[in-house]
C-alpha positions in Angstrom: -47.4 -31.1 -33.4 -46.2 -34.6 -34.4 -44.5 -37.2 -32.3 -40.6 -36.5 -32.1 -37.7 -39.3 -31.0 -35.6 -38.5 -28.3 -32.3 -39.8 -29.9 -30.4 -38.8 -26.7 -30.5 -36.7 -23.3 -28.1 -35.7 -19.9 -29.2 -33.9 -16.9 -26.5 -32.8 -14.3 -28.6 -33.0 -11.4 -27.2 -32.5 -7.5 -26.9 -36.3 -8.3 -24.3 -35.9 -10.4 -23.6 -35.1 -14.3 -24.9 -37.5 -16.6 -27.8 -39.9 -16.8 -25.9 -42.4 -15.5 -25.3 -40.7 -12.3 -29.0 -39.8 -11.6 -30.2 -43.5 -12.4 -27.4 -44.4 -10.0 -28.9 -41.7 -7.1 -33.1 -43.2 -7.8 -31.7 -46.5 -7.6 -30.5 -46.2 -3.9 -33.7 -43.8 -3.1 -36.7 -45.2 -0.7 -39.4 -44.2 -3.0 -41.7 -45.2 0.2 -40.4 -42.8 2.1 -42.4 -38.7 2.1 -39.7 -36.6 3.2 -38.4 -34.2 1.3 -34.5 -34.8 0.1 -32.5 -31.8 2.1 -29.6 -31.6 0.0 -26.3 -31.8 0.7 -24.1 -29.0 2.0 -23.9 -25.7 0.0 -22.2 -23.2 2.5 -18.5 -23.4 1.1 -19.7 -22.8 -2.2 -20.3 -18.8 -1.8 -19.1 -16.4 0.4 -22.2 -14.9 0.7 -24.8 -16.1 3.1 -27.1 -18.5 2.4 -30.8 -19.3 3.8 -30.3 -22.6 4.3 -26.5 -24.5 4.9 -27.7 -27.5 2.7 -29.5 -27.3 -0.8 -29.7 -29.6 -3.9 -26.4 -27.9 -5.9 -23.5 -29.5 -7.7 -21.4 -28.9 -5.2 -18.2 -30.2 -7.3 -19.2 -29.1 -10.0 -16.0 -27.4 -12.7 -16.5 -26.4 -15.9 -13.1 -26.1 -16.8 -12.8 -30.1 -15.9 -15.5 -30.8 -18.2 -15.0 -28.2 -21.0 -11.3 -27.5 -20.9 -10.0 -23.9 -20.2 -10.6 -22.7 -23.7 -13.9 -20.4 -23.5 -14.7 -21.1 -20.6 -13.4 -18.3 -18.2 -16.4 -16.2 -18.8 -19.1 -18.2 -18.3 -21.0 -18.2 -15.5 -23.0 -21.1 -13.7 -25.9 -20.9 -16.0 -24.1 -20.6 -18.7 -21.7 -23.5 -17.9 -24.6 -26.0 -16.3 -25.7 -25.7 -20.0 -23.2 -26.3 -22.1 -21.5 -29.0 -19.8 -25.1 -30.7 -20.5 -25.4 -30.0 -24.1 -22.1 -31.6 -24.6 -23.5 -34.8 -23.1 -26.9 -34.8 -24.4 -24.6 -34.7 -28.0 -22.5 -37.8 -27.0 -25.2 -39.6 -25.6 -27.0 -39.6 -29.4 -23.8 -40.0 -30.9 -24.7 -37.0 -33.6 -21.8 -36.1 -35.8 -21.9 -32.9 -36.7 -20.1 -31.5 -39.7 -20.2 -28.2 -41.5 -23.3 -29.6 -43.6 -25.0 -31.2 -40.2 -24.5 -28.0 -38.1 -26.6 -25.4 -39.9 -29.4 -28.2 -39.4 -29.3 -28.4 -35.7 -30.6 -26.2 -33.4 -31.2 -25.4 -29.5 -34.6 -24.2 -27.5 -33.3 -23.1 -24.1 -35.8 -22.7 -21.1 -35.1 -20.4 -18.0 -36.3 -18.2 -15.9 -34.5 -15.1 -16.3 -30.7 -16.4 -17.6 -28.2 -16.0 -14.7 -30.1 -14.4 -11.3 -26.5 -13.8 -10.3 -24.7 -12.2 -13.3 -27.8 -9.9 -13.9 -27.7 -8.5 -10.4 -23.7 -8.5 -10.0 -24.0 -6.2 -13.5 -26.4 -4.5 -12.6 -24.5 -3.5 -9.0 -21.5 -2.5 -10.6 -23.4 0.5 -12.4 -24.3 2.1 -8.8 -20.9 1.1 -7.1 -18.1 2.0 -9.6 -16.6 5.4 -9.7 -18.1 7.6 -12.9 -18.4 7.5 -15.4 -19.6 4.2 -14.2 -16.6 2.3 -15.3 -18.8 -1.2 -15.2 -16.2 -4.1 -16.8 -17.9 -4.8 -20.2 -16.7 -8.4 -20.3 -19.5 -8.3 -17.7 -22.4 -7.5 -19.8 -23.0 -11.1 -22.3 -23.8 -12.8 -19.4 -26.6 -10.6 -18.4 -28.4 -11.2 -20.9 -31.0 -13.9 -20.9 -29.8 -16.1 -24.5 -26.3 -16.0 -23.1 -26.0 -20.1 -22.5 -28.1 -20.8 -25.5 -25.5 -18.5 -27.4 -22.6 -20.0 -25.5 -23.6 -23.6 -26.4 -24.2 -22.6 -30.4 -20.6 -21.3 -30.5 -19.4 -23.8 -28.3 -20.6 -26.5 -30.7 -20.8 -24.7 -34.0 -24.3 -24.9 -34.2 -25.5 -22.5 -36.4 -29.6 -23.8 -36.5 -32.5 -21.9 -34.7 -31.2 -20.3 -31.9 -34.1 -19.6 -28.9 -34.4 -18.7 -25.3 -37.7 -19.1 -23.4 -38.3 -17.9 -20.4 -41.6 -19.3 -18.9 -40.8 -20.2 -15.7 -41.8 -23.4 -14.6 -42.9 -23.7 -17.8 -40.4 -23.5 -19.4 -38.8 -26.7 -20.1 -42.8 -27.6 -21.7 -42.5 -24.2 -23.5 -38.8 -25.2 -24.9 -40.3 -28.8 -26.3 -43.0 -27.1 -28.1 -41.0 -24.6 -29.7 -38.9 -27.5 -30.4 -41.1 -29.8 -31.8 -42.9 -27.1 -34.1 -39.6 -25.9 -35.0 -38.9 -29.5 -36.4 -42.6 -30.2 -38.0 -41.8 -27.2 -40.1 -38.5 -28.2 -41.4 -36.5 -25.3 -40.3 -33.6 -28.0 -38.4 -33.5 -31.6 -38.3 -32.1 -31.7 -35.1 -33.1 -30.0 -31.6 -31.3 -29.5 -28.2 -34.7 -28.9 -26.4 -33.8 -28.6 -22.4 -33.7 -25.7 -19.5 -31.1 -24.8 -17.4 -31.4 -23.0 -13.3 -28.5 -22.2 -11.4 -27.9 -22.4 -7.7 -26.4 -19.2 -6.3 -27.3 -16.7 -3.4 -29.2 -14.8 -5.6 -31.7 -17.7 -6.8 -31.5 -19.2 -3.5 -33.1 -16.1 -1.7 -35.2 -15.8 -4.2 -36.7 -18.9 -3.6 -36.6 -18.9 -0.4 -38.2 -15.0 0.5 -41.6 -16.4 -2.0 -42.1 -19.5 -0.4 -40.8 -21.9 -3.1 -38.8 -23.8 -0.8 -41.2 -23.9 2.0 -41.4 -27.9 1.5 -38.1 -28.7 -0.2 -34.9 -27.4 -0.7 -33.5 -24.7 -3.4 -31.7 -26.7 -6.5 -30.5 -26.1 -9.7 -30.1 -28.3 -12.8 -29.9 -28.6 -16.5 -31.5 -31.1 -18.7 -31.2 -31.6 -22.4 -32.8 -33.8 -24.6 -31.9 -34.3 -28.3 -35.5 -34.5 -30.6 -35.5 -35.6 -34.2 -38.6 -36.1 -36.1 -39.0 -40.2 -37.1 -37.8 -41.8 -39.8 -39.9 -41.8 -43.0 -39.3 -46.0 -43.3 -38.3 -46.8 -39.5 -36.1 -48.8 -39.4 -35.6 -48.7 -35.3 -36.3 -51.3 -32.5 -39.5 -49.1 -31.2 -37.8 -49.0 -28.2 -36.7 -45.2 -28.5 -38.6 -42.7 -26.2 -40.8 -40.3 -27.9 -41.8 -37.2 -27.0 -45.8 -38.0 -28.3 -47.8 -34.3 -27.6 -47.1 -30.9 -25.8 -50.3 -29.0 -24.9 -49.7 -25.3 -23.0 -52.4 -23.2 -21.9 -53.5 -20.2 -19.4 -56.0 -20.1 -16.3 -56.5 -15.9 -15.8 -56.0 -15.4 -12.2 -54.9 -18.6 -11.8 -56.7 -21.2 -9.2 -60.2 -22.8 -10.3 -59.8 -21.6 -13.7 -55.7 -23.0 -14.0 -56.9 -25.9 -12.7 -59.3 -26.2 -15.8 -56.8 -24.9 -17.8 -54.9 -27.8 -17.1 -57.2 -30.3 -17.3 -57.7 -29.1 -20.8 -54.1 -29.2 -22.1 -54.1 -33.0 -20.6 -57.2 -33.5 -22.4 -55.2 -31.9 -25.6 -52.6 -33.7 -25.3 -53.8 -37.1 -25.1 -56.0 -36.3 -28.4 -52.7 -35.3 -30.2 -51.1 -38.4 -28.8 -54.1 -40.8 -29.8 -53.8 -43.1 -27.1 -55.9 -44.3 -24.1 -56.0 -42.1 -21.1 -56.3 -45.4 -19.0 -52.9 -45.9 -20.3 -50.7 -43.5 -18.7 -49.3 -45.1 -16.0 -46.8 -42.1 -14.6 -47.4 -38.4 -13.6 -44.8 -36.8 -12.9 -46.0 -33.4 -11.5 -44.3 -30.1 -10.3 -46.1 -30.7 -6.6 -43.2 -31.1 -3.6 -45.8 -33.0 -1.0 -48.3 -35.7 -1.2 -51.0 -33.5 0.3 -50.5 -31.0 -2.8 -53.4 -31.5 -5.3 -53.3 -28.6 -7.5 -52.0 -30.2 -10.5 -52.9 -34.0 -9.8 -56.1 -33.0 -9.1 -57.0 -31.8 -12.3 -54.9 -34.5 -14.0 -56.6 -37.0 -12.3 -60.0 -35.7 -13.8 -59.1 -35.3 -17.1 -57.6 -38.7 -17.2 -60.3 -40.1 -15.4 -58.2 -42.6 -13.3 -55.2 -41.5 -10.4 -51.8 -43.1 -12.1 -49.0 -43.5 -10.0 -47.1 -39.9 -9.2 -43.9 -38.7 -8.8 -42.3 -35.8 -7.1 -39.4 -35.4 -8.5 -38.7 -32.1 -6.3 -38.5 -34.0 -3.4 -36.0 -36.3 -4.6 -34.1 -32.9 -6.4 -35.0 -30.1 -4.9 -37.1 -27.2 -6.3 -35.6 -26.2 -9.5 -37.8 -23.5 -11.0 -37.1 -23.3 -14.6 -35.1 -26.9 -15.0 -38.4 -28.9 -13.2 -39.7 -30.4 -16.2 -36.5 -31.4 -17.4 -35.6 -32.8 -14.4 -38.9 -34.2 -14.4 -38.2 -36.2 -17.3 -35.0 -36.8 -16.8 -36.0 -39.1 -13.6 -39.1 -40.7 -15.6 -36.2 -42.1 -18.3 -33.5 -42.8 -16.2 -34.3 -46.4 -15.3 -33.9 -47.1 -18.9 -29.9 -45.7 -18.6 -29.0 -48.8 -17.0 -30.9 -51.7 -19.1 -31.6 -50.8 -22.7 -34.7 -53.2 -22.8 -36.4 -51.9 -19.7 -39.3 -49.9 -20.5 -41.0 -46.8 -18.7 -44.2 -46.7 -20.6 -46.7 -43.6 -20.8 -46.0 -40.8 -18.5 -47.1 -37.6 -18.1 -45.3 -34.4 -17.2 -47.2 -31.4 -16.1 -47.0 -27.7 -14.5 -48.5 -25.0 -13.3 -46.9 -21.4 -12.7 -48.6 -19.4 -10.0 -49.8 -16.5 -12.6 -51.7 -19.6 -14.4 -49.5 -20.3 -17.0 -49.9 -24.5 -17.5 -48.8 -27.3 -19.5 -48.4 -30.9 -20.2 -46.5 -33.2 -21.9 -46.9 -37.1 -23.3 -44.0 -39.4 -22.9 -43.2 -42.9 -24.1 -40.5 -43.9 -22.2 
């Protein structure tokens, strides 16, 4: 794939919505410091019970407040975290769409399953109403995994390539690449690559019964960035962050062989990117503690030097799908603030536990 520009971008983070307020949230964080973020208080959000009374959720979080009440009453939090973050990803590039523009731009939505909580409440309703099963149909769109990547095409008018990936942790990587390929082979000029995970009893149990959020909390999140291939004569300041390479790959059976399945899609990547191993000066990895070594380890071999790392669970919480947006949300943030201030090469990584692994080169 060929380098791609990252012409604008918003994450709504339990930092807040907006770039601004997650640059806001690092800037006051003790990056010294090895404990693990807890959150803030999630118990008055459901009336369900909860494994844990604090998590990394947007606890005043509205849709209707961002989006108006038009469209909106259906959507669920998935489906809401997405668009809500779509619509600032498009104000932050400034991209005016028209009715030419529009069938030009398209979205690559990552997620783990679409809405944990819709799915099952659906899915409930068929074993609990009286025959013949008299499930509410307004019910169903919202069970269905593309739902927010729909929601956000109508919502916008965007009538490009329209995909949903679900790759688990992967699937913010997996997005980018479809993304990036989708631009190098001219079927949009514009792409809403990001991932979306919601916080809800569902997802929360779910992390917490396999041991996800054994070191940090449960989160949720949605990133989006907006990717556009250069200008033929550019004309910009070379201060835009680029997107450089994505590299996926698979490890069968996971352990010794992921970890060289990752060393090989760094080692990919930095060949597509033509730069200097010795150059990355970031990892940003989808590891929660400092003792965790399963994805810098291999990093660190293929790079053949130990950058500096950054867990941005710890500092968000553990959200699943959304990780490597969130990811590279925090490794661009700095520049939010000061336009000149430049984040250099970083590398974003991750590893699912079937072996599924990826990386990604950043100029930030």
């Amino acid at each position: 794939m060929s380098e791609v520009v990252i012409t604008g971008w918003s994450a709504l983070t339990s930092a807040g919505i907006g770039a601004d307020a997650l640059a806001e949230h690092l800037a006051g964080v003790d990056h010294g410091s090895t404990r693990a973020s807890s959150g803030v208080a999630v118990s008055q959000l459901y009336e369900e019970p909860l494994p844990s009374p604090t998590g990394h959720a947007l606890a005043d979080f509205n849709a209707r407040a961002e989006l108006g009440r038009k469209g909106t009453s259906s959507f669920d939090r998935t489906t809401a975290l997405a668009v809500v973050c779509c619509q600032e990803a498009l104000r932050s590039a400034a991209l005016e769409l028209d009715d030419s523009s529009r069938t030009r731009v398209g979205v690559a939505l990552g997620t783990s399953l679409g809405s944990f909580k819709s799915t099952s409440d659906y899915s409930r309703e068929t074993l609990v109403q009286d025959k013949p099963y008299l499930v509410n149909p307004v019910l169903f769109p919202n069970s269905v995994m593309n739902c927010a990547a729909g929601q956000v095409a109508i919502r916008f008018g965007l009538r490009g390539v329209n995909a949903t990936i679900a790759g688990g942790t992967l699937a913010f990587l997996n997005a980018v690449r479809y993304a990036c390929n989708t631009l190098d082979r001219g079927y949009a000029d514009v792409m809403l690559a990001g991932a979306v995970e919601e916080y809800t009893p569902h997802r929360a149990w779910a992390s917490h019964l396999t041991g996800a959020t054994a070191a940090v909390a449960a989160g949720e999140a949605a990133g989006v960035f907006v990717l556009s291939r250069p200008a033929p004569i550019d004309m910009s300041t070379g201060n835009e962050a680029r997107i450089m390479s994505v590299s996926t790959g698979f490890g069968p059976g996971g352990e010794e062989q992921a970890e060289q399945a990752l060393a090989g899609c760094v080692q990919r990547a930095v060949r597509q990117a033509g730069i200097d191993p010795a150059d990355i000066e970031t990892v940003l990895t989808g590891e929660a503690e400092d003792s965790e070594d399963r994805e810098y380890g291999p990093v660190a071999r293929a790079l053949g030097h130990r950058p500096r790392r950054v867990l941005a669970k710890r500092l968000l919480g553990e959200c699943d799908a959304a990780s490597g947006a969130v990811a590279l949300a925090v490794f661009l943030a700095p520049r939010t603030s000061d336009s000149s201030v430049r984040s250099g090469l970083g590398l974003i990584t991750g590893r699912g536990p079937d072996g599924a692994v990826g990386a990604a080169i950043v100029r930030g």
